[in-house]
C-alpha positions in Angstrom: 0.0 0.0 0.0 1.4 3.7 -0.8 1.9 5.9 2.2 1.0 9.2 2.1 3.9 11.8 0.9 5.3 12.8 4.2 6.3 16.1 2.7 2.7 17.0 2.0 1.8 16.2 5.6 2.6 19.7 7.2 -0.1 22.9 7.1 1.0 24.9 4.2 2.6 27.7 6.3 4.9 25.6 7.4 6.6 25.5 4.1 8.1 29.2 4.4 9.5 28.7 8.0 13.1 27.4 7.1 13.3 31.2 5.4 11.4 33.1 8.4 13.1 31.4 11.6 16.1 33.5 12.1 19.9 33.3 10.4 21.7 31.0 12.3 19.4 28.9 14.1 20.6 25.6 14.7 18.2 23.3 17.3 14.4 23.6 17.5 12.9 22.1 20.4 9.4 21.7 21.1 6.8 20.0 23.2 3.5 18.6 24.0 0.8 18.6 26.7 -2.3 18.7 27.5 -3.3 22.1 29.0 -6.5 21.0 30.8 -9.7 20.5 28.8 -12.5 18.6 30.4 -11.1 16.0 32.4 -8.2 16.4 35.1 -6.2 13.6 34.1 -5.1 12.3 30.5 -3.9 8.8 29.2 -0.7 9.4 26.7 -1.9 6.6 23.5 -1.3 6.6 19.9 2.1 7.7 19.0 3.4 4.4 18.5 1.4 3.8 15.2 2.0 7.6 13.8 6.1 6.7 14.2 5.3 3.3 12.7 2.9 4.6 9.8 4.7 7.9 8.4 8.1 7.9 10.5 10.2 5.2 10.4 12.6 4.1 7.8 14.1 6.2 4.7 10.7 8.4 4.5 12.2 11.2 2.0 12.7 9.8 -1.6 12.9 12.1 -5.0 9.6 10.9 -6.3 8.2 12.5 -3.4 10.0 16.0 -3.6 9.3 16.0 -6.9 5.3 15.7 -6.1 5.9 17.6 -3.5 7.0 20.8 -5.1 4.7 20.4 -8.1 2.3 20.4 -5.5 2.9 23.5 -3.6 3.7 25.4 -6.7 0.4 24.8 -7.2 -0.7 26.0 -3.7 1.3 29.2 -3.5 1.4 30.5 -7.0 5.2 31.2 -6.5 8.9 29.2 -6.6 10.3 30.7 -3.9 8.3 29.3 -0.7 9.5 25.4 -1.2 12.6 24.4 -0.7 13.2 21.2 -2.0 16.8 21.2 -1.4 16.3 21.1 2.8 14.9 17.4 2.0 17.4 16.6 -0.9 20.2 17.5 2.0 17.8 14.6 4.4 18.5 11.9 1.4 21.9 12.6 0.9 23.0 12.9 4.6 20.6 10.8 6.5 19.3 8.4 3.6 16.0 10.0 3.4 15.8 9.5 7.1 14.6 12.3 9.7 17.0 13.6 11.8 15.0 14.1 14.7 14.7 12.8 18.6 11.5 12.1 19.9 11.1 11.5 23.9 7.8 10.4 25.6 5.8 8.9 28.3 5.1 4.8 27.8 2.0 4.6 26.4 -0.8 4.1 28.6 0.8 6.3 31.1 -2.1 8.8 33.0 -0.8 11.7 34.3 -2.6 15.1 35.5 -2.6 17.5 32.8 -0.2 19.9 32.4 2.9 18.2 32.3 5.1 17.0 29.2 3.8 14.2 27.0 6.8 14.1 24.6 9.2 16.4 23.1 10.8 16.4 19.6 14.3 18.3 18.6 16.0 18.0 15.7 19.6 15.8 15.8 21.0 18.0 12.9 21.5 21.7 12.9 20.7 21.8 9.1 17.2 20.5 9.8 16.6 22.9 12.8 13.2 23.5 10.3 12.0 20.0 10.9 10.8 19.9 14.3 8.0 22.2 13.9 7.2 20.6 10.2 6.6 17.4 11.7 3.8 18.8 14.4 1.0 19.0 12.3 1.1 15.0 12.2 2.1 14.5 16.0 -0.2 16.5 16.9 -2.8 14.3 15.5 -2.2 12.1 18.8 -4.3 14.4 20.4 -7.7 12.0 19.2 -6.1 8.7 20.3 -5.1 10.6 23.3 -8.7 12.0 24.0 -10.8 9.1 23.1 -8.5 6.8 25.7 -8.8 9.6 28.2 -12.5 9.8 27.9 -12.8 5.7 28.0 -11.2 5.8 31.0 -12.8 8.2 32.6 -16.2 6.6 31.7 -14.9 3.7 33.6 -14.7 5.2 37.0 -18.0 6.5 36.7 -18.9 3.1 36.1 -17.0 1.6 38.6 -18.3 4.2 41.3 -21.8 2.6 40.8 -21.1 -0.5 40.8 -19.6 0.0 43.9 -22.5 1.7 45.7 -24.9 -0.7 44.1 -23.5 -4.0 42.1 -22.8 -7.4 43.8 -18.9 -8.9 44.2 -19.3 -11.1 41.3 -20.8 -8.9 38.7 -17.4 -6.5 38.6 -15.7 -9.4 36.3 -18.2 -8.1 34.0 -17.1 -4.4 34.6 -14.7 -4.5 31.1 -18.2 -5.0 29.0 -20.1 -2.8 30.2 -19.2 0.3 27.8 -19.2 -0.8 24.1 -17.6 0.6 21.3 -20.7 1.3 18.7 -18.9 3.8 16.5 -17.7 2.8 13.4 -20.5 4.1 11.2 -19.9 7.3 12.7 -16.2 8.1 13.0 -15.0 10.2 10.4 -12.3 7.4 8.8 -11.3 4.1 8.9 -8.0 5.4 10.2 -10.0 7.6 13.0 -12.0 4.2 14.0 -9.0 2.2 14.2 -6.7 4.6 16.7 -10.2 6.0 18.3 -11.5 2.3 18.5 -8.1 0.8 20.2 -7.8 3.5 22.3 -11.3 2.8 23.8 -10.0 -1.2 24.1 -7.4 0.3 26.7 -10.4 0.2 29.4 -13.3 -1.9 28.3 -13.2 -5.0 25.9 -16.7 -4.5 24.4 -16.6 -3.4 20.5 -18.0 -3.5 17.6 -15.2 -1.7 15.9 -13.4 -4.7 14.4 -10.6 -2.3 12.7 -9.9 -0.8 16.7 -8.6 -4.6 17.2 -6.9 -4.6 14.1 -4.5 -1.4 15.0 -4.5 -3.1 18.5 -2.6 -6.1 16.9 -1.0 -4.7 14.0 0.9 -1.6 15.8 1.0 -2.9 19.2 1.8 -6.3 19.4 -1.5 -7.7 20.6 -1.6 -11.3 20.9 -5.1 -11.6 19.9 -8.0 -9.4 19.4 -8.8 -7.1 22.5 -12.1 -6.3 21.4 -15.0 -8.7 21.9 -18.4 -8.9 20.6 -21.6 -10.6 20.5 -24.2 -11.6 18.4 -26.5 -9.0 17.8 -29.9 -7.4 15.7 -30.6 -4.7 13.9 -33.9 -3.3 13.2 -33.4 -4.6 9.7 -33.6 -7.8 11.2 -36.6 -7.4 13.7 -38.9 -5.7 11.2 -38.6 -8.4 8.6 -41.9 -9.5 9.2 -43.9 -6.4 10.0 -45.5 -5.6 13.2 -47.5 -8.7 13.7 -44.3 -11.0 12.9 -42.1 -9.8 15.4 -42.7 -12.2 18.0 -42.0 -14.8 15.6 -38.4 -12.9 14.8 -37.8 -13.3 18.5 -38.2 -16.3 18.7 -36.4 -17.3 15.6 -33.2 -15.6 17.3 -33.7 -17.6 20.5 -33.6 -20.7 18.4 -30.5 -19.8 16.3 -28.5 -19.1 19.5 -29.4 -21.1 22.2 -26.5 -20.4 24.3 -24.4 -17.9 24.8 -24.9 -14.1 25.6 -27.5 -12.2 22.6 -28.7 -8.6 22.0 -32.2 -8.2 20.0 -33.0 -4.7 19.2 -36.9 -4.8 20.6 -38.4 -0.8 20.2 -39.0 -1.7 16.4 -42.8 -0.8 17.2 -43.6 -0.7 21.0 -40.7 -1.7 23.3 -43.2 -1.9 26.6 -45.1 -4.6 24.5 -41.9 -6.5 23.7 -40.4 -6.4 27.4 -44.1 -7.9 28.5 -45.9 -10.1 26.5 -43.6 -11.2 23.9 -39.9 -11.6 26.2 -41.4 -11.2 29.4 -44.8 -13.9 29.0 -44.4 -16.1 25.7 -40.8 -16.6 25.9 -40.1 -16.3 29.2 -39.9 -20.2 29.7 -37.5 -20.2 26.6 -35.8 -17.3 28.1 -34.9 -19.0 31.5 -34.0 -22.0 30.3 -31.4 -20.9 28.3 -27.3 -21.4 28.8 -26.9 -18.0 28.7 -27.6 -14.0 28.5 -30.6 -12.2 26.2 -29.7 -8.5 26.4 -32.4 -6.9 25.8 -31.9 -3.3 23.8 -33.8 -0.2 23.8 -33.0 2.0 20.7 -35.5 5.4 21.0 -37.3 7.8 23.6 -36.1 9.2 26.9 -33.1 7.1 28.1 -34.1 7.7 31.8 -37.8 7.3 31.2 -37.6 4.3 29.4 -35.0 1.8 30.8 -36.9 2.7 34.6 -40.0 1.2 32.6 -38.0 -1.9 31.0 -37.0 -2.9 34.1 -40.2 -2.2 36.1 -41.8 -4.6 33.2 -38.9 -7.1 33.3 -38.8 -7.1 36.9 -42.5 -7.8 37.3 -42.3 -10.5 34.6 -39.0 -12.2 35.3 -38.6 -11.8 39.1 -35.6 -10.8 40.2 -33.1 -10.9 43.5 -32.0 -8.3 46.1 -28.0 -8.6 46.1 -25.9 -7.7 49.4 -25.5 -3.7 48.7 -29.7 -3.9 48.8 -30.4 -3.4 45.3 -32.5 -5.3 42.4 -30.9 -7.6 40.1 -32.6 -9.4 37.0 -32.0 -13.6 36.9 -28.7 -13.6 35.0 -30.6 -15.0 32.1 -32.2 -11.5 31.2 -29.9 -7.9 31.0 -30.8 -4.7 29.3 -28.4 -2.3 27.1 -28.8 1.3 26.3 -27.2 2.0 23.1 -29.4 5.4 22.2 -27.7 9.0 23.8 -25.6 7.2 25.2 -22.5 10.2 26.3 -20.3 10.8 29.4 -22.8 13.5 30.8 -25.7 10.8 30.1 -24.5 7.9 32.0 -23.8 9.1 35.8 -28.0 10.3 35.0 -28.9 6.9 33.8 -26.7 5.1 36.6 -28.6 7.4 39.1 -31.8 7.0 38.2 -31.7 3.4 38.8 -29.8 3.6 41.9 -32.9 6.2 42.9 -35.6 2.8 42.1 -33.5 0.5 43.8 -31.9 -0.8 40.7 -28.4 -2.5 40.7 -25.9 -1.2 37.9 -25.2 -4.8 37.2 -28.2 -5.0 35.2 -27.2 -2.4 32.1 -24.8 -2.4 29.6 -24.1 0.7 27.2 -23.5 1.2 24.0 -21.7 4.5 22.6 -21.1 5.6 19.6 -20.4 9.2 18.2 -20.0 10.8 21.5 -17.0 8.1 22.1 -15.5 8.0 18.7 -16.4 11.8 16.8 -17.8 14.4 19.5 -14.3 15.1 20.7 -11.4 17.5 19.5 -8.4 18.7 20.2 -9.4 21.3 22.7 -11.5 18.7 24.4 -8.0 18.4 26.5 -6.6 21.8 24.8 -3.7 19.7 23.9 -0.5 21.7 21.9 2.9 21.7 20.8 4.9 24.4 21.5 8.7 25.5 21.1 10.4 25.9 24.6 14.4 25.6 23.4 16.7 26.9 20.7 19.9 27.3 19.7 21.4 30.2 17.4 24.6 30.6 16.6 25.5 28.5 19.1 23.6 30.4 22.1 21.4 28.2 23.9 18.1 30.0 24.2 14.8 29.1 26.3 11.6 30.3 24.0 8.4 30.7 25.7 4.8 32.6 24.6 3.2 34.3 27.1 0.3 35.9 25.7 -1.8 39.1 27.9 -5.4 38.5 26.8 -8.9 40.2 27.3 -11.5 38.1 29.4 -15.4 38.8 28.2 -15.5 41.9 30.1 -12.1 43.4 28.4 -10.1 43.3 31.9 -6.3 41.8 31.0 -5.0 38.4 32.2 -2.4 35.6 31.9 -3.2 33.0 29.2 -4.0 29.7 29.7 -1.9 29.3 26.5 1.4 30.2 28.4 3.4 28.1 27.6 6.6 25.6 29.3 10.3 27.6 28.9 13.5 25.6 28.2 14.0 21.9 27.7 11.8 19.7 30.6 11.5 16.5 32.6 8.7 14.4 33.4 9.6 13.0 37.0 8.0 11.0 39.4 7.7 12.0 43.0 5.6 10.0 45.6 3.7 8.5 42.6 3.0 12.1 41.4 4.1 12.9 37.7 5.3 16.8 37.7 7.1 18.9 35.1 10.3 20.4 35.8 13.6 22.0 33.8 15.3 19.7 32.9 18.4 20.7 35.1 15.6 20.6 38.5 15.5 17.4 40.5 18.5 15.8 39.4 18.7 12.8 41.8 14.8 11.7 39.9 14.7 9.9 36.5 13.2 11.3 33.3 9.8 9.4 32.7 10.3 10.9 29.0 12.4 8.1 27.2 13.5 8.0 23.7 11.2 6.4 21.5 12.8 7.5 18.1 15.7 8.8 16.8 17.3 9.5 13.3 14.2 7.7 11.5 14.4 4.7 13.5 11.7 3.5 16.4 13.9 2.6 19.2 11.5 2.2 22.0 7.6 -0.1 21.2 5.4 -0.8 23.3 2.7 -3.7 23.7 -1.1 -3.3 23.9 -0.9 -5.6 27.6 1.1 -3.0 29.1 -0.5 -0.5 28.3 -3.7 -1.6 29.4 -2.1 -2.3 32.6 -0.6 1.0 32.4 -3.4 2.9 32.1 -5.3 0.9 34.9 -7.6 2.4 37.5 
């Protein structure tokens, strides 16, 4: 398969910069971070397959300057903006490899945000113009970064629930209990795959086959993290019309008669389904079964409806009072909410059944867009910004620091500020902090050199990172 022309991967400003930075410049160095957003902590993921996909290995070749600066001919209207002999001077030095170091966290690492991710520099004063090129692609880390983050952070709402309400045995379940539904909606196969593993770093549940793929194919998992389940679609259910949908049901019950299944059952009146057709004809069938129907709401108010489910399902099926005093279904019968499903929706929905006496054991979610698409980059306000340079042989620590108007026009300091000189990432009583990098000499560097001079010298497997990244 053809890679993308690296060249072309850069916004098209950057293109004049190895003219505007100053005469004599010789090192660039720059860093990234997350300057707070919407959650207090952040889970470093996805670097790994950007060095492994556009980094590594001779990367610079004449076909590609040659595309390259018909290209931005094209895009500025003028021969003096490209260069082409800054990367002819990358093939004939370096072999068409980049001359840059680039230092970060082990994947899966959570720190509080605020503090250094990774850092890049150039290795060869020629290419002091490189480090900044190449942030327009490391940026992109930010989404794998942000969907992981907001996984996670899914996951201890979860698991504060089912601590106030779930029984001991029902937390092995705890890694299903968010599903990846977001495939169809993420913006590209690419997206799903880095959004879709990073979601797989806190729950197992997915339908996003291609988030197990990158799992495997970049990071060394031994077999697919992601699991799924048979499942409907309305496609499915509606086969036979209104008056055939029993019949559907019942035809899914007989095709799997073990095992755990999800049947989509709002196709024409979900209270109906939960009582006369699951909850009184096949409720024998149901029971007897060697396994788990999940039953799945797809429409109406989340809240509104799943308290009604399970007020029908209860009635119908029975259910058990666990030790923490709350209602659980017989295992044979479970309910998922794949509709709305977001992380301001689910500590609602998990409260509103704690409110009727309803364990958390006894929903599953589903989430799509709002895991995969409804974030961006300032969700975390992550950046990349030059802290370090060297000209003319002057070391030289580089920092923005911008005075800003607030709404009503009084002045104040930034959040943009940024970090000043080259930094650390140490670890002090099991807190990460950010420091010069000449501060706190007697504690390692958590930053470790992952790649250098085109070469990945530093990978890391999906296992540990899930471990990692553990709550």
């Amino acid at each position: 398969m053809t890679k993308e022309n690296l060249i072309l991967l850069a916004d098209a400003y950057k293109y004049s910069h190895h003219k505007l930075y100053i005469p004599g410049t010789e090192y660039i160095y720059s860093y990234f971070e997350s300057r707070g957003g919407k959650f207090e902590e952040t889970v470093f993921y996805g670097l790994q397959y950007l060095l492994k996909e556009y980094l590594q290995g001779p990367v610079i070749t004449k076909e590609k300057i040659d595309e390259a600066e018909a290209t931005l001919l094209e895009v500025f209207g003028r021969n003096d903006v490209f260069d082409r002999s800054r990367f002819e001077y990358i093939i004939e030095k370096h072999g068409g490899r980049l001359p840059v170091r680039i230092k970060a966290v082990p994947e899966g690492t959570v720190t509080s945000v605020r503090n250094v991710l990774m850092t890049i520099e150039n290795t060869d004063p020629e290419c002091f113009w490189l480090t900044n090129f190449l942030e327009t692609l490391l940026m992109q880390v930010w989404y794998p970064c942000t969907v992981a983050t907001l996984s996670r952070e899914i996951k201890k709402v979860v698991n504060s629930y089912y601590n106030e309400t779930a029984s001991a045995p029902s937390f092995a379940g705890i890694d299903f209990v968010l599903n990846d539904f977001g495939f169809r909606g993420a913006s590209s196969v690419e997206s799903a795959g880095l959004g879709g593993s990073a979601h797989l770093i806190s729950f197992a549940g997915s339908d996003t086959l291609i988030g197990s793929t990158f799992a495997k194919r970049y990071y060394n998992a031994p077999t697919a993290p992601g699991l799924s389940i048979p499942a409907t679609e309305h496609s499915i259910v509606t086969l036979l019309g209104e008056e055939g949908e029993i019949d559907i049901f019942r035809h899914i019950l007989n095709t799997f008669p073990t095992g755990t299944i999800a049947c989509v059952s709002d196709s024409y009146n979900i209270l109906r389904a939960c009582r006369e057709y699951w909850g009184t004809e096949l409720k024998e069938q149901i029971l007897g079964r060697d396994g788990t129907l999940v039953i799945r709401p797809d429409s109406g108010d989340a809240v509104q409806t799943l308290l009604k489910v399970f007020e029908i399902l209860m009635e119908t099926f029975g259910y058990t009072v666990n030790e923490k005093g709350y209602k659980v279904l017989p295992p044979q019968v479970r309910v998922i909410q794949g509709d709305g499903i977001s992380y301001s929706s689910i500590p609602v929905i998990y409260e509103a059944l704690k409110q009727a006496g309803i364990s958390a054991e006894n929903l599953v979610l589903g989430m799509g867009g709002a895991l995969l698409q409804r974030v961006n980059r300032d969700t975390q306000e992550y950046a990349l910004k030059c802290a370090f340079a060297q000209v003319n042989g002057k070391a030289i620590n580089v920092q923005k620091n911008p005075l800003e108007l607030d709404a009503n026009g009084n002045t104040r300091v930034s959040f943009k500020k940024s970090k000043s000189g080259k930094q650390k990432l140490v670890k002090e009583n099991g807190v990460y902090k950010t420091v010069p990098e000449q501060e706190a000499p007697q504690l390692p560097d958590q930053l470790i050199t992952v790649f250098e001079n085109g070469e990945i010298v530093k990978t890391y497997d999906f296992r540990d990172i899930k471990q990692e990244a553990t709550i």
